[in-house]
C-alpha positions in Angstrom: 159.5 85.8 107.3 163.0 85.2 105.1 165.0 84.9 108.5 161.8 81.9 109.6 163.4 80.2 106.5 166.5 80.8 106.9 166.6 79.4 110.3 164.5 76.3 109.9 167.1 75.9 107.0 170.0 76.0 109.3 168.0 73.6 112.5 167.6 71.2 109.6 170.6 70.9 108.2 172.8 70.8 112.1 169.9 68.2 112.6 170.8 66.0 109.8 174.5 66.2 110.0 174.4 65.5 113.7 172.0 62.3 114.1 171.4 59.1 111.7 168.0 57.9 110.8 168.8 54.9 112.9 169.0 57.1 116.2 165.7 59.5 114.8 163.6 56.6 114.8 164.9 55.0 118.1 164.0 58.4 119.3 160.7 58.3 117.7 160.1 54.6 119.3 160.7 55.6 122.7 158.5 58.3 122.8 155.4 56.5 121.1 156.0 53.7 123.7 156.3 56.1 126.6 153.2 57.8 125.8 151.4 54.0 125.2 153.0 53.5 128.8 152.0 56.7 130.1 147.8 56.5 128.9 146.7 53.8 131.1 148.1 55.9 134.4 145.5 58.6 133.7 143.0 58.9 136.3 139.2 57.3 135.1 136.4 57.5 136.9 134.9 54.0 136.8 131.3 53.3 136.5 130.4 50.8 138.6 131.5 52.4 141.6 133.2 51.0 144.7 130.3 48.9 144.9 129.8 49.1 148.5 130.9 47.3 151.4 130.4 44.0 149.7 133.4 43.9 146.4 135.0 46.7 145.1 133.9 47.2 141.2 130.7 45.6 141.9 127.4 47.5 142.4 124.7 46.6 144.7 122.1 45.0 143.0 118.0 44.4 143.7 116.4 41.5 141.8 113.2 43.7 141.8 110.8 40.5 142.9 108.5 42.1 145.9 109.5 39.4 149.0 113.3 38.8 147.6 115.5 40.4 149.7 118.9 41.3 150.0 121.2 41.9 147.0 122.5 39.1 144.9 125.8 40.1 144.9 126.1 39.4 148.3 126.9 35.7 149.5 124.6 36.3 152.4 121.6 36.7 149.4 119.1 34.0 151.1 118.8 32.2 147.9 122.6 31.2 147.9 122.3 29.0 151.3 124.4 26.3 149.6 126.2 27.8 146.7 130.0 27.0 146.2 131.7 29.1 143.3 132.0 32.6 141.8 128.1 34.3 141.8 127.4 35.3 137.9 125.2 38.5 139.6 129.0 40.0 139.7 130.7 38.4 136.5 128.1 40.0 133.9 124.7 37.8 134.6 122.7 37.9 137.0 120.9 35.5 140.1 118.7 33.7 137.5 121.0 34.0 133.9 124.5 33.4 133.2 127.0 36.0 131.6 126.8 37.0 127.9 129.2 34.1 125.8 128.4 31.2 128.6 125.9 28.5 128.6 123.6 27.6 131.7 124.5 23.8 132.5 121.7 21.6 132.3 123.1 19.6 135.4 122.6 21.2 138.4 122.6 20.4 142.2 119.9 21.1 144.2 119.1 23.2 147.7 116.3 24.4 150.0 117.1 28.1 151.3 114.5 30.1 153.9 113.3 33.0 151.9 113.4 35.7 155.6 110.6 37.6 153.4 107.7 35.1 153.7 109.3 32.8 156.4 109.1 30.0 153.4 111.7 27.9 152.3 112.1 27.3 148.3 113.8 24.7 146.2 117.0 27.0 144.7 118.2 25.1 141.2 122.4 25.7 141.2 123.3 26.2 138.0 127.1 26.7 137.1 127.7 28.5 134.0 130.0 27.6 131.8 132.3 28.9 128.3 134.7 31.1 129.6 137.5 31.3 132.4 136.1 31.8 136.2 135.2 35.2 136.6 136.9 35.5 139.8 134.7 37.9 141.6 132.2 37.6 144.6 133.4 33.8 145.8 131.4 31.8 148.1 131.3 28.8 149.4 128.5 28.3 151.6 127.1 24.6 152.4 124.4 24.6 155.0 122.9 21.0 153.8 125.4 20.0 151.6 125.7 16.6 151.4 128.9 14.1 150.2 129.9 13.4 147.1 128.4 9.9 147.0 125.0 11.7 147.1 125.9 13.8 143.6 122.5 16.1 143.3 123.4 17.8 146.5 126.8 18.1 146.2 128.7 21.5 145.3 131.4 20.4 144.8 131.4 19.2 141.4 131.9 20.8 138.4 128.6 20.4 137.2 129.4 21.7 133.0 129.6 18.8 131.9 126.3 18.7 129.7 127.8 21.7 127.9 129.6 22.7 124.8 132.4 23.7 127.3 133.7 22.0 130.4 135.5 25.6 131.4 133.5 27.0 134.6 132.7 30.2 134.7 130.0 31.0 137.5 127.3 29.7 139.5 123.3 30.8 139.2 120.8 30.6 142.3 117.4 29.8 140.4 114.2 29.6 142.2 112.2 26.6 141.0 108.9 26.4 143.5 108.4 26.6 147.1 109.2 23.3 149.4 106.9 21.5 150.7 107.0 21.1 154.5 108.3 18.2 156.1 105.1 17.3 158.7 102.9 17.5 155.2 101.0 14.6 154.5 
């Protein structure tokens, strides 16, 4: 073990006479910065999946109501027949509740979508929801009865956040409030 020493000894000392501390530690810093670099390269298995043929990173979803078809991550969902921003059933929430660290406008603008279940149309409640940046995921813009601006409760285009802490949009909500009455009614 006395030539282990002895050697270690003699590494040490060529080490010390040939380098400066300012070159050991920009030696040092490169390799704890390559490695920082190098960690988010690894291969990870993501959990959500590719999500289907709808948007990659997003998984399918049910809303598990018996006669509510189709998955609300989809813009062709039936209850999103005039929505017009990013659907909160792919940013965190789902068709009925916004993301965790938003708040659920109390303005909203108002639709009637045919539920293909039942053959019934229902009065959907768009609610934007509102806190943080826009998600960016899962946009649609679908206006089947949207009307101009002038008439405001069935418009999508406006930002409706403004009876919230926080003006910032974030994502829109398709809520089911009732079923519509027919038009021939008395």
């Amino acid at each position: 073990m006395k030539w282990l020493d002895g050697l270690t000894v003699k590494s040490s000392r060529h080490l010390a006479q040939s380098t400066s501390r300012r070159s050991l530690l920009t030696k040092l810093g490169m390799f704890a910065v390559g490695t920082a670099a190098s960690i988010p390269l690894l291969p990870v298995a993501r959990a959500s999946g590719t999500g289907g043929p709808g948007y990659p990173g997003v998984a399918p979803q049910t809303s598990g109501l018996p006669g509510d078809p189709g998955d609300p991550t989809q813009c062709e969902y039936w209850r999103y027949c005039a929505i017009d921003g990013f659907l909160c059933s792919c940013c965190g929430g789902t068709q009925n509740s916004c993301p965790p660290g938003t708040e659920m406008s109390p303005l909203t603008w108002i639709g009637t979508c045919l539920n293909p279940a039942d053959g019934k149309n229902y009065i959907i409640s768009y609610n934007d929801c509102c806190g943080k940046t826009s998600c960016g995921r899962c946009l649609c813009n679908r206006n089947e009865r949207d009307t101009p601006t002038y008439r405001v409760q069935t418009n999508n285009d406006t930002n409706w956040c403004l009876g919230t802490e926080s003006t910032v949009y974030t994502c829109s909500t398709g809520v089911v409030l009732g079923v519509a009455l027919d038009q021939g009614a008395p």
